[in-house]
Backbone bond lengths (Angstrom), bond angles and torsions (degrees), N, CA, C in turn:
res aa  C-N    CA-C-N  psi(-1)  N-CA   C-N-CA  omega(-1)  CA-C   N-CA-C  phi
1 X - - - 1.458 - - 1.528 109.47 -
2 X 1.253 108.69 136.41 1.835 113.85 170.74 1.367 105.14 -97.88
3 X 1.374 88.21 152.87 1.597 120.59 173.37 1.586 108.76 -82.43
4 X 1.356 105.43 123.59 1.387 99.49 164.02 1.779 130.64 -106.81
5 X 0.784 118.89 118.35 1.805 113.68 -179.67 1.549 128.88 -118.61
6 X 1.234 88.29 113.34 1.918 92.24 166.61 0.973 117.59 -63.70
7 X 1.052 137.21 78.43 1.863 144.38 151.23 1.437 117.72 -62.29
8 X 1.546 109.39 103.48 1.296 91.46 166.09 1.544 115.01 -125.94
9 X 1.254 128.70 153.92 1.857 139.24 -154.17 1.831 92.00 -91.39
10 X 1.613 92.65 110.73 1.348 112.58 170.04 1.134 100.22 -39.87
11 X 1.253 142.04 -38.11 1.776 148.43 -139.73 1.505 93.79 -152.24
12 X 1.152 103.63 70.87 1.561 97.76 142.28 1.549 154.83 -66.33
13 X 1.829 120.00 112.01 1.456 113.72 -179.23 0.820 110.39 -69.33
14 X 1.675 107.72 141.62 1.751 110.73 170.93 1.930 85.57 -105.08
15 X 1.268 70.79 -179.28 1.666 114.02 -170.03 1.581 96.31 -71.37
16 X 1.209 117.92 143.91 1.783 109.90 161.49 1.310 94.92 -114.10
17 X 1.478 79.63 154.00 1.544 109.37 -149.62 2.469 86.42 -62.74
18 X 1.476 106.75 -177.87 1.042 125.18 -169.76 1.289 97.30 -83.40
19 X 1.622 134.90 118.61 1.876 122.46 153.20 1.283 122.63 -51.79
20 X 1.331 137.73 149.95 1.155 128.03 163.14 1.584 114.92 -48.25
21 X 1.265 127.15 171.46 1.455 120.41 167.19 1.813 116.52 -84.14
22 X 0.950 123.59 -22.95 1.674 120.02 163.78 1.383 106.16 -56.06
23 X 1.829 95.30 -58.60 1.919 89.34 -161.89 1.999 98.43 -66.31
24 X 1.276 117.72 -35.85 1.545 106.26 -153.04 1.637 86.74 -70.81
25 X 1.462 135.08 4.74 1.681 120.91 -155.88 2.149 85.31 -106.31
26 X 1.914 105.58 -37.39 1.566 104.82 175.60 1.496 105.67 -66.48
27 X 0.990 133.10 -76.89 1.382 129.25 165.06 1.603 123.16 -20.46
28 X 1.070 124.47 -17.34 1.383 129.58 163.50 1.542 138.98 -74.69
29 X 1.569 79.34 -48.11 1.714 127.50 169.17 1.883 98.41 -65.91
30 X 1.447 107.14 -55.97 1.878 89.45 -165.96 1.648 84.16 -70.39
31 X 1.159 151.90 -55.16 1.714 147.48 -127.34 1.804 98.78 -64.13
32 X 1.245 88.76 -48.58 1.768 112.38 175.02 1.524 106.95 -58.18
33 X 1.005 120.07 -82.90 1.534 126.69 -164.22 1.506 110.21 -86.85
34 X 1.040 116.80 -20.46 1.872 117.61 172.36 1.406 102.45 -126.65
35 X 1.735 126.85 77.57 1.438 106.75 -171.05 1.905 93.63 -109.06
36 X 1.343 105.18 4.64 1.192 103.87 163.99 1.914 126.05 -101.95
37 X 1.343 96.45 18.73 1.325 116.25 -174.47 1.983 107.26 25.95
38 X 1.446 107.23 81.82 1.063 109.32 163.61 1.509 135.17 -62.06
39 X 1.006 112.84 -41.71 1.448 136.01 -165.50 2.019 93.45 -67.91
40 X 0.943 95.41 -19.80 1.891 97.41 -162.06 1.655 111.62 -51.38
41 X 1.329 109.92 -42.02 1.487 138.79 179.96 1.722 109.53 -47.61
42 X 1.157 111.02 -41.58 1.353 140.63 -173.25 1.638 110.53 -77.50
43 X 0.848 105.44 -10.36 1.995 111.83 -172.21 1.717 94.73 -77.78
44 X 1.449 84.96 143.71 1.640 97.10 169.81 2.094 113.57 30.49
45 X 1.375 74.67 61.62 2.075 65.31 -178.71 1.569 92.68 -141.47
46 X 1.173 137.80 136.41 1.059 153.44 152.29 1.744 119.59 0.58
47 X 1.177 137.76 150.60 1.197 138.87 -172.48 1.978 100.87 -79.95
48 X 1.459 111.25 -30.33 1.267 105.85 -168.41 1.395 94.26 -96.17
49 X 1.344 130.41 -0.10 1.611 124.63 178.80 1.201 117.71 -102.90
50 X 1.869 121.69 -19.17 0.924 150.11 173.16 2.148 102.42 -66.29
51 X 1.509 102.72 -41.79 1.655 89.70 -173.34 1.709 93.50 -90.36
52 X 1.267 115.13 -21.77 1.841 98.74 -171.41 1.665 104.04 -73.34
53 X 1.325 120.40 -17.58 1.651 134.35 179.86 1.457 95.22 -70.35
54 X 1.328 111.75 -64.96 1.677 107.19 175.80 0.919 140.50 -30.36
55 X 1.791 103.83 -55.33 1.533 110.84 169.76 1.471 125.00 -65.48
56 X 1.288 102.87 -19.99 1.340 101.51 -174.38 1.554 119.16 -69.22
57 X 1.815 108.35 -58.61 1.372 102.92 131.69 1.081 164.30 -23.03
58 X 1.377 108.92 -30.37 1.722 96.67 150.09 1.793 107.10 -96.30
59 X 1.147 123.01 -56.19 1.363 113.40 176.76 1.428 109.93 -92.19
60 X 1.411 108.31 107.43 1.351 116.33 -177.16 1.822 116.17 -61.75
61 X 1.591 116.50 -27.80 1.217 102.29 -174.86 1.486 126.57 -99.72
62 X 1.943 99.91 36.55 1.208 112.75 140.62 1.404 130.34 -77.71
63 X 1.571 107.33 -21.52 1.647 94.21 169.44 1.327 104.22 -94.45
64 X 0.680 136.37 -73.62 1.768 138.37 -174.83 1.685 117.39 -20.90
65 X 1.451 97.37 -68.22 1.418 90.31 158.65 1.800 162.42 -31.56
66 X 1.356 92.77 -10.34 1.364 108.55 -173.98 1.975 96.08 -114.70
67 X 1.106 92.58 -42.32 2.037 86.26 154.15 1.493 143.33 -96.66
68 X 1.900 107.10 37.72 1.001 120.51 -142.81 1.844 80.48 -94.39
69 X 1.426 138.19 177.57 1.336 128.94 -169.16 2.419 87.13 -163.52
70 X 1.347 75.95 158.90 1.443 92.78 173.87 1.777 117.65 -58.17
71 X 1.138 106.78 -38.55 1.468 114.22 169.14 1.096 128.86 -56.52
72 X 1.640 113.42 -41.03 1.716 128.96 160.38 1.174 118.12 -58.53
73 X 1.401 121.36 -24.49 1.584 130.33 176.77 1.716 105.11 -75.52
74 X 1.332 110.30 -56.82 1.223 117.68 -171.61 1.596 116.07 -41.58
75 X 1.842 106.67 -52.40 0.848 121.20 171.28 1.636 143.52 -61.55
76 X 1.347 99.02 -23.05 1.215 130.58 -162.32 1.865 76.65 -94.65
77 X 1.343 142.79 -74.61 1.302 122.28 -159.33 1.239 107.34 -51.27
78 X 1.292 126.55 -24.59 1.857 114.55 -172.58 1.247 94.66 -67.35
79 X 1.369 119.73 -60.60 1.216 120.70 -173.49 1.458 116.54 -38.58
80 X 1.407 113.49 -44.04 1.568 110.64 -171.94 1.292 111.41 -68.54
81 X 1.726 102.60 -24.35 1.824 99.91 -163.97 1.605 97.97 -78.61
82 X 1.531 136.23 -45.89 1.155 153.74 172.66 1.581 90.96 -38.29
83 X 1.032 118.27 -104.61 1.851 117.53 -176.69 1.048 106.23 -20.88
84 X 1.662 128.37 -75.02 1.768 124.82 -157.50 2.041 91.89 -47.08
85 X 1.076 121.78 -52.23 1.939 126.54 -145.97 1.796 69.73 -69.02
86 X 0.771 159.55 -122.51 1.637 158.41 -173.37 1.532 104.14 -6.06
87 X 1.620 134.04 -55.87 1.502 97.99 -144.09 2.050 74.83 -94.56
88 X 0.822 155.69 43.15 1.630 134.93 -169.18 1.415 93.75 -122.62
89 X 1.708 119.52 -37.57 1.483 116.88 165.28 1.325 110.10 -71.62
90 X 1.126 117.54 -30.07 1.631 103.01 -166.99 1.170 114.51 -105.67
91 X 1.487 131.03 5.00 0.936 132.03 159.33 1.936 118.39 -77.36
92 X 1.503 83.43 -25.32 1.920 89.93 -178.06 1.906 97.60 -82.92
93 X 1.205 110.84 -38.29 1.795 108.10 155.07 1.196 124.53 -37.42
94 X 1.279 98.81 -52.10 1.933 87.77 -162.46 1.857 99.87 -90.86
95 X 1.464 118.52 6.99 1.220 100.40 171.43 1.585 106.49 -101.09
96 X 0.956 117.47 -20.63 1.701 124.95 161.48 1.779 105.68 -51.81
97 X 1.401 113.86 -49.11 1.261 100.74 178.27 1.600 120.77 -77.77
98 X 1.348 121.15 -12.01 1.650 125.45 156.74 1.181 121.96 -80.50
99 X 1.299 105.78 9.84 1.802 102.72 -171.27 1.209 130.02 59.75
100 X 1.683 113.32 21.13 1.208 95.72 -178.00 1.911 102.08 -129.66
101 X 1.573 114.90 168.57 1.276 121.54 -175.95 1.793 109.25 -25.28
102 X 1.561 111.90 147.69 1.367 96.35 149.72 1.377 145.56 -116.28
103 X 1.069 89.23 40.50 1.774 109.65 150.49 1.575 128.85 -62.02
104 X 1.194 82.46 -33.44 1.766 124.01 -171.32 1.647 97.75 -65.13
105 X 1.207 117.92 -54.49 1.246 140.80 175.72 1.350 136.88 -26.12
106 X 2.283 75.82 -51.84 1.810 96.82 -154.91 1.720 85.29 -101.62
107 X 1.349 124.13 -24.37 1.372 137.43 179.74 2.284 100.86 -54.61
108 X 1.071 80.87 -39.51 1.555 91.31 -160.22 1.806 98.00 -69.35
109 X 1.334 105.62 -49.43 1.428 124.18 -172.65 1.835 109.74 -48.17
110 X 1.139 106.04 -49.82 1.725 119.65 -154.39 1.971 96.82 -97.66
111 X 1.260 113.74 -40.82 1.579 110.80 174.61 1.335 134.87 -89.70
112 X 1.280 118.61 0.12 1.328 115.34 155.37 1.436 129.14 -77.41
113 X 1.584 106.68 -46.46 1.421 109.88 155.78 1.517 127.04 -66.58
114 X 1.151 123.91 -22.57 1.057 108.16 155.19 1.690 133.66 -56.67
115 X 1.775 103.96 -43.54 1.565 99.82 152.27 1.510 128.11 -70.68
116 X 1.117 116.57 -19.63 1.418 108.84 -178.25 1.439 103.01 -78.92
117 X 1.450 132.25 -23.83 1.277 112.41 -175.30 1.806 111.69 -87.55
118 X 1.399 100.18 9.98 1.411 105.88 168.30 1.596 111.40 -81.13
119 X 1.209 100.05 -76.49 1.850 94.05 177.02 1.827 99.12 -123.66
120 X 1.318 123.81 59.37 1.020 106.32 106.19 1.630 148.42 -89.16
121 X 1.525 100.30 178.11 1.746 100.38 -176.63 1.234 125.81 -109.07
122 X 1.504 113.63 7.51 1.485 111.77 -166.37 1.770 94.27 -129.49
123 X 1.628 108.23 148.76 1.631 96.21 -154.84 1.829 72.76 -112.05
124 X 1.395 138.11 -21.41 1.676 124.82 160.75 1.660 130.72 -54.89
125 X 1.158 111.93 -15.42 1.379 104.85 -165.77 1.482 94.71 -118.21
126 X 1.577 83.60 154.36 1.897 116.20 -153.84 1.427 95.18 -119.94
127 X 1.345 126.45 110.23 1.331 138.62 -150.53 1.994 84.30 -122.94
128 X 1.638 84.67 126.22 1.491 117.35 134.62 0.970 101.29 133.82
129 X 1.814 129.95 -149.09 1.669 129.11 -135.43 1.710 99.67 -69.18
130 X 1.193 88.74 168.08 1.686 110.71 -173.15 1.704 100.98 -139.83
131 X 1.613 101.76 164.35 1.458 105.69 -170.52 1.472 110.96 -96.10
132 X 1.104 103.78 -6.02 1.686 115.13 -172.59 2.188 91.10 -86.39
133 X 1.035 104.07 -77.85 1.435 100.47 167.59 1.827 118.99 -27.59
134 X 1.082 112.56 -49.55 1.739 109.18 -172.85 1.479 98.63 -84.87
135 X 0.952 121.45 -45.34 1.861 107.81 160.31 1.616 109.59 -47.35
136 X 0.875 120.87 -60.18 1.835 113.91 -173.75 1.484 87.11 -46.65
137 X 1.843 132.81 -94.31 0.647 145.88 174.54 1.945 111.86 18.26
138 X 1.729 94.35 -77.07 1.438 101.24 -177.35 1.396 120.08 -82.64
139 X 1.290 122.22 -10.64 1.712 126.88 164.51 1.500 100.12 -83.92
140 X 1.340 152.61 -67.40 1.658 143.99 158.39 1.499 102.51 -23.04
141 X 1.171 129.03 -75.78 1.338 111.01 -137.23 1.999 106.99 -102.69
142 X 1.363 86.54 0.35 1.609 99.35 164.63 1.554 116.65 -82.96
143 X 1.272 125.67 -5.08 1.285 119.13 -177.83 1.823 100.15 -103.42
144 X 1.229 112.98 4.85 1.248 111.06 -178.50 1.545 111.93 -110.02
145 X 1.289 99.65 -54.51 1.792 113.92 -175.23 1.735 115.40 -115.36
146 X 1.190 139.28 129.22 1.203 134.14 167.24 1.589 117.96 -69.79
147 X 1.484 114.67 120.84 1.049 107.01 -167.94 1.957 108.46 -90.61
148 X 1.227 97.14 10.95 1.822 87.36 159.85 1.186 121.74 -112.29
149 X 1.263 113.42 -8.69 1.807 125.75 -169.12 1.905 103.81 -105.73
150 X 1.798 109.04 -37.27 2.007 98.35 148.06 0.998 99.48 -154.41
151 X 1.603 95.45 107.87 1.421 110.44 169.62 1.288 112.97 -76.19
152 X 1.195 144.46 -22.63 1.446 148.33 -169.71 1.755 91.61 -76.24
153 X 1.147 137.67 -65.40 1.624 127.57 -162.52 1.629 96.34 -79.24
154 X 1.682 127.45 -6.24 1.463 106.81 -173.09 1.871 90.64 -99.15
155 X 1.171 116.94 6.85 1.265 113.33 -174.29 1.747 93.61 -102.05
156 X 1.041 129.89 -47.31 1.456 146.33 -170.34 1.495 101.09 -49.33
157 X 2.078 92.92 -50.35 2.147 78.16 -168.55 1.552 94.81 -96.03
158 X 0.970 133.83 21.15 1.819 132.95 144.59 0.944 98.34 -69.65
159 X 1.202 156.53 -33.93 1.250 129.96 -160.39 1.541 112.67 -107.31
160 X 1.188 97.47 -8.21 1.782 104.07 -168.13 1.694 88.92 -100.36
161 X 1.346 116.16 -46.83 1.738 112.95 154.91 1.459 127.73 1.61
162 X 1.723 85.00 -75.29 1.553 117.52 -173.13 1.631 114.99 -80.75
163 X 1.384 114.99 -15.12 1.449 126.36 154.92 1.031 122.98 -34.33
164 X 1.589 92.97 -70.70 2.077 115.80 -174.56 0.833 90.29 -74.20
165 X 1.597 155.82 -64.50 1.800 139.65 -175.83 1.082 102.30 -36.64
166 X 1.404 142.57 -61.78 1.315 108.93 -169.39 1.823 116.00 -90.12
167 X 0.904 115.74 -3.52 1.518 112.24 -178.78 1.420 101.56 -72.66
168 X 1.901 133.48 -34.12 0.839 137.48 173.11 1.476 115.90 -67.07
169 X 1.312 106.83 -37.47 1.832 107.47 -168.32 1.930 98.91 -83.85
170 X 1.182 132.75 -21.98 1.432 150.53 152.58 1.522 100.74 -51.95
171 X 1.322 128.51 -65.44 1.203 111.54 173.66 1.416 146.44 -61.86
172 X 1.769 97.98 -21.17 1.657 107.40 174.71 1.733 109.49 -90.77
173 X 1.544 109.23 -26.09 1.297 111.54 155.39 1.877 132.66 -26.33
174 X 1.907 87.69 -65.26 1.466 101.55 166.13 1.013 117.70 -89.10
175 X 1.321 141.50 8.36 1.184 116.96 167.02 1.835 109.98 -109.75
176 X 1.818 102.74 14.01 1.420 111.59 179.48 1.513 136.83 50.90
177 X 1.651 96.66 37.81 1.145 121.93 168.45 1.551 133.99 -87.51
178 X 1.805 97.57 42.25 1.407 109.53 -168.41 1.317 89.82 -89.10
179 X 1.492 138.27 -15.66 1.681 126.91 -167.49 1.490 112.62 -62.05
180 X 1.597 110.37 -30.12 1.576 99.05 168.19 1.284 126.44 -52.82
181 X 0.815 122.82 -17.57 1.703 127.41 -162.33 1.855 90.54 -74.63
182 X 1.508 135.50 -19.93 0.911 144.29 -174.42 1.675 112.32 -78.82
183 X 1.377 103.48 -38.21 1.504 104.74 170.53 1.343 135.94 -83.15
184 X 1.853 102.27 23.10 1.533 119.87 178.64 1.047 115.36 -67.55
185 X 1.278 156.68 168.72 1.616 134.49 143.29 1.708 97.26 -101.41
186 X 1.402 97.88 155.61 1.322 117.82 167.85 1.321 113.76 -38.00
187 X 1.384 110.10 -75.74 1.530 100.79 156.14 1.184 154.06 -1.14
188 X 1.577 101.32 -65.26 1.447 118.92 -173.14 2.114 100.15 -78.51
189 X 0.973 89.26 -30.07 1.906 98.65 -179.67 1.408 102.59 -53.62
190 X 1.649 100.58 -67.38 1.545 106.27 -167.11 1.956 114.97 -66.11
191 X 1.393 97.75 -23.62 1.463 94.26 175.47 1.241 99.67 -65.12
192 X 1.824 130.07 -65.48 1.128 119.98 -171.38 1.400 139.62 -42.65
193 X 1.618 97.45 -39.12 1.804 110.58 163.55 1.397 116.07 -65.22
194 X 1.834 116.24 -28.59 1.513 110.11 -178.02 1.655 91.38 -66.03
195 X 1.372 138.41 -69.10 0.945 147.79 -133.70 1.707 106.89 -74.53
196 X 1.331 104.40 -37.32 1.631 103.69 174.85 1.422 123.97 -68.16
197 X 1.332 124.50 -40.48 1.607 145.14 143.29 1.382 109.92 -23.53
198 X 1.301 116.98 -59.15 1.588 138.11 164.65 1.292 92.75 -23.97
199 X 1.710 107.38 -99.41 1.244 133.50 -161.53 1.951 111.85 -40.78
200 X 1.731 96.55 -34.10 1.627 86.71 -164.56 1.579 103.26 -71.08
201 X 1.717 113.66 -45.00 1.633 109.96 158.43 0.887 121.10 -2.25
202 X 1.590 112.03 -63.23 1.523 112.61 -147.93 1.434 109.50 -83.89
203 X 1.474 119.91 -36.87 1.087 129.01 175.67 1.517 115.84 -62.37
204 X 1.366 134.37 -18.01 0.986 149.75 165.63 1.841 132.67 -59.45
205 X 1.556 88.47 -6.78 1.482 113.14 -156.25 1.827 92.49 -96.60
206 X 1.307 111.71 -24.42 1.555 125.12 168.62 1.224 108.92 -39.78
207 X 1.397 108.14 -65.81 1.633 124.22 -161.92 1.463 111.43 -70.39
208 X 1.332 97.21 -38.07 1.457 101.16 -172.21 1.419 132.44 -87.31
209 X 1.562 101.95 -21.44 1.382 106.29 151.14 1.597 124.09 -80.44
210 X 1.388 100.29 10.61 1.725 98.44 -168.53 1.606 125.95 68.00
211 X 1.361 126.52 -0.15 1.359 144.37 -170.57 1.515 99.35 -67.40
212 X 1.683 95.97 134.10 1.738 101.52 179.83 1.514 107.63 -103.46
213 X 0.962 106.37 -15.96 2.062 109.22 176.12 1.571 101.99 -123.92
214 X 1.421 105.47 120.69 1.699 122.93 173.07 1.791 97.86 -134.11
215 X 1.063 66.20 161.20 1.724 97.75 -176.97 1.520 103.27 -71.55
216 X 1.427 121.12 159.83 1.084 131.93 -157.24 1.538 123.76 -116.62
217 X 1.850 93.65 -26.76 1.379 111.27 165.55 1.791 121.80 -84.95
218 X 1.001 106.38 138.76 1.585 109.97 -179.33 1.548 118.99 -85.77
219 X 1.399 125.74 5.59 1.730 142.85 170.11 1.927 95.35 -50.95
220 X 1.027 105.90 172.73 1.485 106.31 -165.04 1.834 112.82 -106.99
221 X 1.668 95.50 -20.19 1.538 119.48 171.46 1.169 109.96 -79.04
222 X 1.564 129.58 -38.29 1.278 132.41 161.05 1.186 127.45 -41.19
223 X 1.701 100.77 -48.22 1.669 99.90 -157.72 1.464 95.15 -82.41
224 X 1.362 124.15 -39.19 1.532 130.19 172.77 1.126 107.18 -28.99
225 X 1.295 110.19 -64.76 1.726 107.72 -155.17 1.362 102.08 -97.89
226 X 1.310 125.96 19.12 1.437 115.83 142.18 1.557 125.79 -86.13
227 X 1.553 97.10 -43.90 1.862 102.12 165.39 1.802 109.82 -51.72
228 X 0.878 108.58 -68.35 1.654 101.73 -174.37 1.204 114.25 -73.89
229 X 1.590 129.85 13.20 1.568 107.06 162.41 1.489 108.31 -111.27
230 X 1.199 115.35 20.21 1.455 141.62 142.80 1.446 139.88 -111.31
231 X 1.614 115.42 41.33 0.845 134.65 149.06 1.576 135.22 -30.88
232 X 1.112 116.93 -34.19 1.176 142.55 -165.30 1.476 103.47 -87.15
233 X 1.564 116.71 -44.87 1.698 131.84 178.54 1.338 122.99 -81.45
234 X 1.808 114.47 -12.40 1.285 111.70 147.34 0.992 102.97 -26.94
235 X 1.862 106.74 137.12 1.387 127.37 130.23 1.485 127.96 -108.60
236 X 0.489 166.28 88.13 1.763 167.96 91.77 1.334 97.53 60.33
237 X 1.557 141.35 -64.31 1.339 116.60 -154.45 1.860 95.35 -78.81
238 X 1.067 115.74 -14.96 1.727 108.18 -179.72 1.361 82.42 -79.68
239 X 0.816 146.90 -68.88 1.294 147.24 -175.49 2.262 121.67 -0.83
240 X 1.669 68.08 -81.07 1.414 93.71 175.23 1.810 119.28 -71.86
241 X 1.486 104.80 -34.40 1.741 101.55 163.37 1.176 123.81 -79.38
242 X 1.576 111.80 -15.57 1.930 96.92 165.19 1.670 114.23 -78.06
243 X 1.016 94.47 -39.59 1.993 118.69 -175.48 1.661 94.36 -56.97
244 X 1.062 129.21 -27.77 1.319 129.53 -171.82 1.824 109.62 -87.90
245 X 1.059 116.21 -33.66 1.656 126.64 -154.69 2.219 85.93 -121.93
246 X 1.122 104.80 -10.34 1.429 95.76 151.45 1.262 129.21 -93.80
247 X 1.272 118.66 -23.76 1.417 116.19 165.67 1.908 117.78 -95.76
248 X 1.331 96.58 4.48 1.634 96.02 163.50 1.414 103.83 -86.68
249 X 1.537 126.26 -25.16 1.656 142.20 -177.99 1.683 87.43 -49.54
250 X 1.579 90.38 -75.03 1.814 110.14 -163.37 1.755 103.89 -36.99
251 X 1.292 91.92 -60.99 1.558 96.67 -166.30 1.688 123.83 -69.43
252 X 1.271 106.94 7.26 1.470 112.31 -171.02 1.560 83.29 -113.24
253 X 1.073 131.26 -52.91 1.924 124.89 -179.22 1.523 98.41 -46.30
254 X 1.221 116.92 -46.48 1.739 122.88 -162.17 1.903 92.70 -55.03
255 X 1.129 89.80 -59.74 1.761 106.13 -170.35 1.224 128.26 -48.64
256 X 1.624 112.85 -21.61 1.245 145.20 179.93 1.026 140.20 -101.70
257 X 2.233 100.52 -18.34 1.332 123.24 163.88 1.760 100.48 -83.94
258 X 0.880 122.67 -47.70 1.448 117.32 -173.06 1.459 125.19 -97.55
259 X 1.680 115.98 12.18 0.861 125.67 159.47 2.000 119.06 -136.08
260 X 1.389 98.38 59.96 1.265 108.19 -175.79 1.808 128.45 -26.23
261 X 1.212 124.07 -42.86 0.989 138.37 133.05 1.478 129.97 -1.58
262 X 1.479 108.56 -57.95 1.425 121.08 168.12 1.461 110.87 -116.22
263 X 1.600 104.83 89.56 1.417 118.55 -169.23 1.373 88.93 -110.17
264 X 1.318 151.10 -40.38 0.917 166.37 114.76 1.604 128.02 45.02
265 X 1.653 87.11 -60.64 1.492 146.38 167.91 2.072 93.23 -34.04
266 X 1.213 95.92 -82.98 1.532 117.26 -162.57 1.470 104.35 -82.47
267 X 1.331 107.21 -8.32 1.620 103.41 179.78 1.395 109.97 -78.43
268 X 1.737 104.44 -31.69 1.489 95.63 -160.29 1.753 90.78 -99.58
269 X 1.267 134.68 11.52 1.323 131.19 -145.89 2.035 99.88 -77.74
270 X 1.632 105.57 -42.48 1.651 115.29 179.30 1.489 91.55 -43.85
271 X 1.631 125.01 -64.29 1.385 111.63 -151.15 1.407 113.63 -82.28
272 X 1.548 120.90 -13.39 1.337 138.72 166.85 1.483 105.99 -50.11
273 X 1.220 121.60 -47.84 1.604 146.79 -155.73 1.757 82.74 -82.78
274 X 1.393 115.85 -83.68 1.302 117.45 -179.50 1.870 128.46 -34.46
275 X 1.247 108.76 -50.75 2.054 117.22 169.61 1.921 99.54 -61.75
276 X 1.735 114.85 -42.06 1.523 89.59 -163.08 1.639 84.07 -83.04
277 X 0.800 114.99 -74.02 1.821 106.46 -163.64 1.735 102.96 -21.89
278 X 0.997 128.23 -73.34 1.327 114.28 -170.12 1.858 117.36 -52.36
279 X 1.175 120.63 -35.81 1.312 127.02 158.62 1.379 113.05 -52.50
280 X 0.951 127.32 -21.65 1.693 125.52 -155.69 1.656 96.46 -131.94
281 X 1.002 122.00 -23.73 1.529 118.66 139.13 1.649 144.68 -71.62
282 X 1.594 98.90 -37.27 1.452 101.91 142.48 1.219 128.60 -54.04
283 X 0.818 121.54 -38.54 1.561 125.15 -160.22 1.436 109.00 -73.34
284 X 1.639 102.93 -48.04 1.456 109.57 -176.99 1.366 108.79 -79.22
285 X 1.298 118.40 -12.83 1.403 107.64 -154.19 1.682 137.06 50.74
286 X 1.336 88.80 49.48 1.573 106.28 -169.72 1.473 122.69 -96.96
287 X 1.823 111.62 60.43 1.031 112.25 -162.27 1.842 76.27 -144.18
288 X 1.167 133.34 -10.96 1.231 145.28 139.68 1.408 133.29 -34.35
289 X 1.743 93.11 -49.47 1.617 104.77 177.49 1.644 99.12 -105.31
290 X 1.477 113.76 48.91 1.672 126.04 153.31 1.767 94.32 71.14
291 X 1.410 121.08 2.45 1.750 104.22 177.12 1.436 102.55 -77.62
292 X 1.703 121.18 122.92 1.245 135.51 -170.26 1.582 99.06 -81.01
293 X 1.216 91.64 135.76 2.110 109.47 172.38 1.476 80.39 -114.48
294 X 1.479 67.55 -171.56 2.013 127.02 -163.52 1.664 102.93 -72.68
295 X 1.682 95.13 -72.70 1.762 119.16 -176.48 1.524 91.07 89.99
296 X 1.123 91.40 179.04 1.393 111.50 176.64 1.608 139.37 -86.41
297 X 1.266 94.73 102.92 1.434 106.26 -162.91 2.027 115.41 -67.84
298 X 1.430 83.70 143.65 1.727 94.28 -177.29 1.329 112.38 -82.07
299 X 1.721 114.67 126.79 1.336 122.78 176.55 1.623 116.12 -77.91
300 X 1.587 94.41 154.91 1.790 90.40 -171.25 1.528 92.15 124.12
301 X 1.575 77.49 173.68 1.809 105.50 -166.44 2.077 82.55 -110.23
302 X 1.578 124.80 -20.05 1.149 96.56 -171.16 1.644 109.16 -110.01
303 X 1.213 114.86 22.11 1.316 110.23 172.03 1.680 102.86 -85.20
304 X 1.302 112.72 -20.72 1.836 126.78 173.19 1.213 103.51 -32.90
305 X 1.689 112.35 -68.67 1.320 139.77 -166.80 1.354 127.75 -80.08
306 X 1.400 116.96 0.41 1.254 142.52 -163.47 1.868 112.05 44.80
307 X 1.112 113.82 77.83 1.449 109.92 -170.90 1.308 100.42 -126.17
C-alpha cells in the first residue's frame, strides 16, 4: 500500500513571466559573449573614470601596477628564473621542430611574455610557442618551400604564417569568441593532446638518431619509413646522449611528483640538460663523431629575418 501526502511549499515559485523574443534573443547574446559582464564597472561613473576604467581594461598593468609591492618582485623573479630554465630550451626545440633557425626560438621564448605581461590578465599562464603550432608550421610550409635548399623565403612565409595567426586569434579575442572553446568534448581535447604528444615523439626521433634528412609529414607511416630507410645514418652516440638526458628528464619529474617540495628539481632540469650537454660536448668535441649542435648563433634582430 502507498502513502499518500498533501505537501504543500510554504514558499511557493511562480513561473516568470515569458521575455519577449528580441529581448530573450539580447539576453542570450550578452550571457554568451559577455558572461563576465564587462561593461558593469562602467555604470554611473564619471566620464574621466569611465576612460581610466578603460585603460585599465585593455592594459591590465595599469591597475596592478600602482599596487605592485617588494614581495611581488621577489616572487615574480623565481618565477621568471623557473620559466626562462624551461622556456630557453624549449623554445630552441620547438624551432628545430618548424625548421626554422634557433634564434628564432629564443626570440619567441622571452617576447611574448614580455607583451603578455603588459596587457595580459591572468598572472598563471606562461605565454608563447607551442609544439602543436611548429609542427603545423613545418608540415604547411614544408610542402611548399624546402627549408634547407631556401631557408631565407621558408623563414619569410613563417613569419607572415604567424602574422595571420595572430591577427586572427586578436580578432576572435575582440569579437569574444572564446565561448566555443565550450563546445569541445572532453574527448575531442584528450584525443587531440593524446595525438599531438604522439606526433612530437615522433619528430623527436630526428635528433636522436642524429639523421640530417626527415620527412616532412607528421602521419606515423611517414615518419617510420623515413627512420628506417636510413638505417645506415644512425648514429649511436646521438643516440645514447639523448636517451641519457631523457631519462634524467623522466627521473627528475618522478622526484618532484612525489616529493613536492623539490619542484624546483624538474623545473630547472631542461636548462640543467641544456649547460651539461653543451659542456660535455665541448669537451669531447663530439660534433666529430656526427652529434649535430646548435653553432653559433647570429646576434641582432636581423639574423631573425634572415637579412
Amino acid at each position: 500500500m502507498g502513502n499518500n501526502y498533501n505537501y504543500e511549499c510554504p514558499h511557493p515559485v511562480a513561473i516568470p513571466p515569458a521575455k519577449p523574443f528580441i529581448e530573450s534573443i539580447k539576453s542570450g547574446i550578452e550571457e554568451t559573449l559577455f558572461p563576465d559582464d564587462p561593461f558593469r564597472q562602467f555604470k554611473n561613473q564619471p566620464a574621466s573614470r569611465k576612460l581610466i576604467l578603460g585603460l585599465q581594461y585593455f592594459v591590465p598593468v595599469l591597475e596592478w601596477a600602482p599596487r605592485y609591492t617588494f614581495e611581488f618582485f621577489k616572487a615574480d623573479v623565481i618565477a621568471g628564473i623557473t620559466i626562462a630554465s624551461l622556456a630557453v630550451p624549449q623554445g630552441i626545440s620547438y624551432a628545430s621542430l618548424a625548421n626554422l633557425p634557433p634564434i628564432t626560438g629564443l626570440y619567441s621564448s622571452f617576447v611574448p611574455p614580455l607583451v603578455y605581461a603588459m596587457l595580459g590578465s591572468s598572472k598563471d599562464l606562461a605565454v608563447g610557442t607551442v609544439a602543436v603550432a611548429s609542427l603545423l608550421i613545418a608540415s604547411m610550409l614544408g610542402k611548399e618551400v624546402n627549408p634547407n635548399e631556401n631557408p631565407k623565403l621558408y623563414l619569410q612565409l613563417a613569419l607572415t604564417a604567424t602574422f595571420f595567426a595572430g591577427v586572427f586569434q586578436a580578432a576572435l579575442g575582440f569579437l569574444r569568441l572564446g565561448f566555443i572553446v565550450d563546445f569541445l568534448s572532453h574527448a575531442t581535447i584528450v584525443g587531440f593532446m593524446g595525438g599531438a604528444a604522439t606526433v612530437v615523439c615522433l619528430q623527436q626521433l630526428k635528433g636522436i638518431l642524429g639523421l640530417v634528412r626527415f620527412t616532412h609529414e607528421t602521419d606515423l607511416v611517414s615518419v617510420m619509413r623515413s627512420v628506417f630507410s636510413q638505417t645506415h645514418q644512425w648514429r649511436w652516440e646521438s643516440g645514447v646522449l639523448g636517451c641519457c638526458f631523457l631519462f634524467f628528464l623522466i627521473l627528475t619529474r618522478y622526484v618532484s611528483k612525489r616529493k613536492p617540495g623539490f619542484f624546483w628539481i624538474s623545473a630547472m632540469a631542461p636548462l640543467t640538460s641544456v649547460v651539461v650537454a653543451s659542456v660535455l660536448v665541448y669537451l669531447t668535441r663530439a660534433e666529430q663523431d656526427g652529434i649535430q649542435i646548435i653553432g653559433q648563433l647570429k646576434k641582432g634582430l636581423k639574423s631573425t629575418v634572415g637579412i
